[in-house]
C-alpha positions in Angstrom: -89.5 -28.9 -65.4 -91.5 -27.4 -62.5 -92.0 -31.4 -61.3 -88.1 -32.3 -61.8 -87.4 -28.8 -59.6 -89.9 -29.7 -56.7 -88.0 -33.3 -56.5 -84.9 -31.3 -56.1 -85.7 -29.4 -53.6 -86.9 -32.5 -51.3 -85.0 -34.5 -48.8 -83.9 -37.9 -49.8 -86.4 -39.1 -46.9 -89.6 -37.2 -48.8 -88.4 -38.7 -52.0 -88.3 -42.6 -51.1 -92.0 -42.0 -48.8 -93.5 -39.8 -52.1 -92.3 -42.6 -54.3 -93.6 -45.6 -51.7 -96.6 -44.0 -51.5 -96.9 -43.4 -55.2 -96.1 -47.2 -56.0 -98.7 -48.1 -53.3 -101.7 -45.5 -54.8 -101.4 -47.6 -58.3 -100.9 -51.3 -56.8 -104.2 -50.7 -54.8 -106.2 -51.0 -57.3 -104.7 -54.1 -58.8 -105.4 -56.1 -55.4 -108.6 -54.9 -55.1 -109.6 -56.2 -58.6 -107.7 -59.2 -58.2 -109.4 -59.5 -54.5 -112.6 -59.0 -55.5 -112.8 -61.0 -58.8 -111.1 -64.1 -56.8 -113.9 -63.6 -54.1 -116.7 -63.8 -56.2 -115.2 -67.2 -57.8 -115.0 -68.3 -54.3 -118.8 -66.8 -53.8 -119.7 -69.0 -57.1 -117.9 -72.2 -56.9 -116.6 -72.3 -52.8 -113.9 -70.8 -50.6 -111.3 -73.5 -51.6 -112.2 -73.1 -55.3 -108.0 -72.4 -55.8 -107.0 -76.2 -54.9 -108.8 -77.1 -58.2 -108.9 -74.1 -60.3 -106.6 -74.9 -62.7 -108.4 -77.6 -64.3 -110.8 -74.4 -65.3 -113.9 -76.4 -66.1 -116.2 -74.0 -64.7 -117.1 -70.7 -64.9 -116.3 -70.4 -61.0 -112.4 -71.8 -61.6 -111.9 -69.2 -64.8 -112.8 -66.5 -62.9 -110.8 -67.4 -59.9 -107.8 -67.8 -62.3 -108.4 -64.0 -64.2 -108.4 -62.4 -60.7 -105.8 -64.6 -59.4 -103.6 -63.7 -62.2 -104.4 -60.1 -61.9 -103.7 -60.3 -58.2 -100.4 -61.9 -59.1 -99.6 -58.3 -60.7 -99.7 -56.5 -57.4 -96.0 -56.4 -56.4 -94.3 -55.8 -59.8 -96.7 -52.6 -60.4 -95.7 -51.5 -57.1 -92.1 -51.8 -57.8 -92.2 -50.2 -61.1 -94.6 -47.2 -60.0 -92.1 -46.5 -57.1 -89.4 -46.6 -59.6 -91.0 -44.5 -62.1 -91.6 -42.5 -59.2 -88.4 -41.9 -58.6 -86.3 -42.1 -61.8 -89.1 -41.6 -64.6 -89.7 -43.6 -67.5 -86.8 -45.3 -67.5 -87.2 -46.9 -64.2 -90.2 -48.7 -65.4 -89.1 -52.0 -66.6 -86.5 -52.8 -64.5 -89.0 -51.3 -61.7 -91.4 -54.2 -63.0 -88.3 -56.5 -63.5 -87.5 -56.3 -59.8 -91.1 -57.3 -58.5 -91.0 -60.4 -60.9 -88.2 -61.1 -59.2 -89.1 -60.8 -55.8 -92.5 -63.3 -56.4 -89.7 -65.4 -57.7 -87.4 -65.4 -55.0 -90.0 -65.3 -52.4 -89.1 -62.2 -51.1 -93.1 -60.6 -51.4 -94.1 -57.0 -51.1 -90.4 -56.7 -49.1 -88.4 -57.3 -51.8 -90.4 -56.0 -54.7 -90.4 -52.3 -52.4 -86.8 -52.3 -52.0 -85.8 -53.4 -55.5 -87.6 -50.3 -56.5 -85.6 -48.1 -54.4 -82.5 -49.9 -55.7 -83.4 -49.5 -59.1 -84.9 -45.7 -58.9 -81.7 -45.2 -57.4 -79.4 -46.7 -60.4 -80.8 -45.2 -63.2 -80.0 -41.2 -61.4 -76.7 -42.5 -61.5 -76.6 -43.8 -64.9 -78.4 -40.7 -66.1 -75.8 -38.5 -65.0 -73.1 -40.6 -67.1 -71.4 -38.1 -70.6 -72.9 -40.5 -73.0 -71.5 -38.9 -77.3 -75.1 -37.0 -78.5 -75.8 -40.1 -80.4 -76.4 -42.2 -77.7 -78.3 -39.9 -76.2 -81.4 -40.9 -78.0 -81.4 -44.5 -76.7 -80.0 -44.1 -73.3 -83.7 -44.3 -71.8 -84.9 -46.6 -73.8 -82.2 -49.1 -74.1 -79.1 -48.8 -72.3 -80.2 -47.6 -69.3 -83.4 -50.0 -68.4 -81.3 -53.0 -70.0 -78.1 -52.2 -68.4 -80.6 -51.4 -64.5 -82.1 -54.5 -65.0 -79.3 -57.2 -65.6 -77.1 -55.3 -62.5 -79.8 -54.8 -60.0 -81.4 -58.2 -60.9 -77.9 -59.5 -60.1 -77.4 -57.9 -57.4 -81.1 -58.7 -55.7 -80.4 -62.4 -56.9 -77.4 -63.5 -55.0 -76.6 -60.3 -52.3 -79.6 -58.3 -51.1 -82.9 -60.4 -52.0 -80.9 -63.4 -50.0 -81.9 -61.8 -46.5 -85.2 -60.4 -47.1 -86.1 -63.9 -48.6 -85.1 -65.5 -45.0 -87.0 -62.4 -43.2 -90.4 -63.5 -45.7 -89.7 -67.0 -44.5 -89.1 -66.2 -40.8 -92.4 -63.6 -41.0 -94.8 -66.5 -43.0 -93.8 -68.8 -40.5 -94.4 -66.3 -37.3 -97.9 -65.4 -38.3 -98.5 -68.9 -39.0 -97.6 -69.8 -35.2 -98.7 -67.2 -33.3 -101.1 -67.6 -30.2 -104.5 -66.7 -29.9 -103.4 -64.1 -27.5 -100.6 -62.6 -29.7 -102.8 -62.7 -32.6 -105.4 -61.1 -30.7 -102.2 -58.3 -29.4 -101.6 -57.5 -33.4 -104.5 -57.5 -34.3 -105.8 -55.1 -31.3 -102.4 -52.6 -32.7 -103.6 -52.4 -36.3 -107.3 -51.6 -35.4 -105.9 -49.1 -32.4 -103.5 -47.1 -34.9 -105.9 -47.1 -37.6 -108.5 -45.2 -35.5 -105.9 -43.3 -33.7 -105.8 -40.3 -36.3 -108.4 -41.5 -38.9 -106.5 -41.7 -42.5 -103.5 -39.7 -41.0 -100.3 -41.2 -40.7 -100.4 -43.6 -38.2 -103.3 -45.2 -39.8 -101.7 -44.9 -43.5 -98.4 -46.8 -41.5 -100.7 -49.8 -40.7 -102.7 -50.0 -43.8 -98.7 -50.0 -45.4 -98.2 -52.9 -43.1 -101.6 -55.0 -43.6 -101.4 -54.3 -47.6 -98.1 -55.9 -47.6 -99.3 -58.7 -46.1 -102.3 -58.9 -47.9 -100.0 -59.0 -51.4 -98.2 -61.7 -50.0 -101.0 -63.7 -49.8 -101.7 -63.1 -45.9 -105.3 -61.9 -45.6 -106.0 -61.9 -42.3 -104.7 -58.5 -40.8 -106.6 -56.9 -44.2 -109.9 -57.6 -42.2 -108.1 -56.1 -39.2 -107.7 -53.1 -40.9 -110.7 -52.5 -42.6 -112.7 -53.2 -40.1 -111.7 -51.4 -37.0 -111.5 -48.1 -39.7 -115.0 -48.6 -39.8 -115.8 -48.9 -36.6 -115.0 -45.0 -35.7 -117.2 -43.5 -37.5 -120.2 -45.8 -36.9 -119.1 -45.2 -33.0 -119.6 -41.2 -33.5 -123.1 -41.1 -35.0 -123.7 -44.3 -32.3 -122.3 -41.6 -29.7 -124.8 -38.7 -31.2 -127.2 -40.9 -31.1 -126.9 -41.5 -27.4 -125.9 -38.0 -26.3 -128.5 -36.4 -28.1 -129.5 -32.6 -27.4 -127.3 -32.5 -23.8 -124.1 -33.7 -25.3 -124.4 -32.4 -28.8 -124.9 -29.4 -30.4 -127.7 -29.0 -33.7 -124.7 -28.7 -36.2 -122.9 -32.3 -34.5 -126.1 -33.6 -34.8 -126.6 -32.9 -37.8 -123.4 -35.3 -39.0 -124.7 -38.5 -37.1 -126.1 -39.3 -40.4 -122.9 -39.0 -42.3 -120.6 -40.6 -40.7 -122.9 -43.5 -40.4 -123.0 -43.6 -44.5 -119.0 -42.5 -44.5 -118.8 -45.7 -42.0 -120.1 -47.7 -44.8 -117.8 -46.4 -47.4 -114.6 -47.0 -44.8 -114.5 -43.3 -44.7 -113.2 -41.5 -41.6 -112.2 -38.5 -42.2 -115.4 -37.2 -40.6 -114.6 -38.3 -37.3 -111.7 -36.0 -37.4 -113.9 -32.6 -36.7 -114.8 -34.1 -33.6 -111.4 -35.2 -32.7 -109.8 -31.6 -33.0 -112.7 -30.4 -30.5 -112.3 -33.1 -28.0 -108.9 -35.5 -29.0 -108.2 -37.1 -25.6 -111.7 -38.9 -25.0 -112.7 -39.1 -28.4 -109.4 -40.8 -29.2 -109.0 -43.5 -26.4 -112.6 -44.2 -27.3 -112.5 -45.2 -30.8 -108.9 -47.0 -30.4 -110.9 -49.5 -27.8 -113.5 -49.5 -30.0 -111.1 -50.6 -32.5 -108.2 -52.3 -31.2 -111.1 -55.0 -29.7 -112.4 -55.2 -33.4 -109.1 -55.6 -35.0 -107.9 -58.6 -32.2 -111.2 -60.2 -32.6 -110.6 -60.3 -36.8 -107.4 -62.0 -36.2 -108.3 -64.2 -33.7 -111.6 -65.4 -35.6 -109.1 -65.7 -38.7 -111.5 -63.4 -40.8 -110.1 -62.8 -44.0 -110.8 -60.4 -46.6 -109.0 -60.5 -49.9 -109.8 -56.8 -50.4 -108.0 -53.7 -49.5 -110.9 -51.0 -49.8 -114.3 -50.9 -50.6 -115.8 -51.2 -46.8 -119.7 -52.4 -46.8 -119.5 -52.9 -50.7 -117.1 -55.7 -50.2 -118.4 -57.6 -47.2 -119.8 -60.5 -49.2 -116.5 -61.7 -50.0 -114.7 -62.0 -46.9 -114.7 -65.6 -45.3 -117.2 -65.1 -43.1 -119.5 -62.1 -43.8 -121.7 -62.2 -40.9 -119.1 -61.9 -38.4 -117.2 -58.9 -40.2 -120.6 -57.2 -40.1 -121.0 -58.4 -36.1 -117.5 -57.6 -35.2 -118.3 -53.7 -36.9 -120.9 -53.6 -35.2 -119.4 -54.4 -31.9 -116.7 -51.8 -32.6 -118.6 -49.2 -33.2 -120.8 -50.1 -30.4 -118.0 -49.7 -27.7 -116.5 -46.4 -29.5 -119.8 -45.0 -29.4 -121.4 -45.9 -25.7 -117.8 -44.9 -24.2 -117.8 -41.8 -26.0 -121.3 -41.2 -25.0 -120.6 -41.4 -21.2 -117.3 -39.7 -21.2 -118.5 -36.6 -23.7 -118.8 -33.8 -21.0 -122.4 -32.3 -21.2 -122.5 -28.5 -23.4 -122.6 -25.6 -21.1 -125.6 -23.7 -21.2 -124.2 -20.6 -23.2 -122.5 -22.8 -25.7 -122.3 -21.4 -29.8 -122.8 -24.0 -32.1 -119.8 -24.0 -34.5 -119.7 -25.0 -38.3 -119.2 -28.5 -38.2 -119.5 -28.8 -41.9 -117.9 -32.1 -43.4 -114.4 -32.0 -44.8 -114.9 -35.0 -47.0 -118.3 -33.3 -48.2 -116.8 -30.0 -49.3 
């Protein structure tokens, strides 16, 4: 009751982003397990293992198709999550419904997101129907997910899913043509706004953005993305590292070591202690740093089928050795400009607690 009150008492703004990012918090998981297990068929049996895997002869093709199929999951259980996120249990199966559909109609993460909201939206209506205390019983559990599915499937079928199908097409075909140079310009945004404020919400808007992409099929940015997030943190214990005593006090140099690890773990949340201290050259450092990793990614076409998992995943990207080069180069930059621009600690400076957020 407390849960059904708090939803009340939001806008219809906070609503749709709580439920988005509630959808998107479940279907990460599925791409990463469908990324992963695809990438180590690839490992096994060759990057192009798809073209043939449906033959299944080897063990290679069968595990391509379990995490292909898995990955296929991705867009329905974000539509139903942000559904159920937004209408309960009875949003779930037409929530699931609509992402079917949208793989169907070719309308991708798009689609699948906005059915959602259609259908989270339907089934408040229908729930506030008078409905005779018999039906009661089997208004959430029959009439209202049949009823949610057969109208908004209809209506995403031949009204709605018709323009975001032509926006897919027009999108597929745009990232298929673009330049080295504009790839390079996307590329350098995504790795820019992902180091901007470190897991805030400019970052979270691009990870939206290359996630989407990513269930569509479109792995490319996803490398953008991870990458240039780790490049911030390897750039601030690169900048300690550098600055040492003169720029640096004990308790900052005492976190070179963890953000180097959290850098690993595409963790950076510990760069932001050092941000609040000193935002303006701290910031523009990391978002070269990152925005050259991010247009390099796309520009080298480096793909990387999973979403999360930073160093732990770098074996199945397409080229491993240049996502761990083009880190590397990141961080690099991030660091050495920070290192120069840092203004050296006055002689009667306190040490403040710089203990880790992420650490407790």
């Amino acid at each position: 009751m407390a849960e059904i009150q708090r939803k009340k008492k939001k806008n219809v703004g906070g609503v749709i982003r709580d439920a988005i990012m509630t959808g998107i918090s479940y279907m990460i998981p599925v791409i990463v397990g469908g990324g992963v297990i695809t990438a180590v068929a690839k490992m096994l049996g060759g990057y192009n293992i798809g073209a043939d895997a449906a033959s299944m002869e080897t063990l290679a093709q069968v595990i391509f198709t379990i995490g292909n199929n898995l990955f296929a999951f991705a867009v329905p259980c974000l539509s139903a999550f942000i559904a159920y996120a937004i209408a309960d249990k009875p949003g779930i199966a037409p929530g699931y419904a609509m992402g079917v559909l949208a793989g169907t109609m070719n309308t991708g993460f798009v689609g699948g997101l906005v059915g959602a909201l259609l259908v989270g939206w339907f089934v408040l209506q229908m729930k506030k129907l008078n409905v005779p205390k018999a039906l009661q019983g089997v208004m959430p559990i029959m009439f209202i997910p049949v009823v949610t599915t057969l109208v908004c499937g209809l209506l995403m079928w031949y009204i709605i899913g018709v323009p975001i199908s032509w926006f897919m097409a027009w999108l597929t075909g745009l990232l298929a043509s673009l330049s080295t140079v504009s790839k390079f310009g996307l590329g350098a945004v995504i790795g820019a706004m992902m180091c901007f404020d470190n897991g805030g919400p400019i970052g979270k808007t691009a990870a939206l953005f290359t996630n989407g992409l990513n269930a569509d099929g479109f792995f490319i940015p996803t490398s953008a993305k991870m990458c240039s997030g780790m490049t911030a943190p390897l750039g601030m214990a690169i900048a300690i590292l550098l600055g040492g005593k003169k720029k640096f006090s004990e308790g900052e140099r005492k976190q070179a070591v963890t953000c180097l690890l959290l850098s690993c773990c595409y963790i950076q949340e510990c760069v932001i202690p050092f941000q609040l201290k000193d935002p303006v050259r701290l910031t523009a450092s990391i978002m070269i740093g990152g925005a050259i990793t991010g247009g390099l990614c796309m520009v080298f076409g480096l793909e990387s089928p999973a979403v999360h998992g930073g160093a732990f995943v770098i074996a199945m990207t397409s080229n491993p050795l240049l996502y761990i080069g083009l880190w590397l180069l990141g961080g690099c930059i991030s660091g050495v400009l920070y290192a120069i621009l840092r203004r050296p600690l006055p002689e009667d400076y306190v040490d403040e607690d710089m203990d880790n957020p992420m650490l407790g």
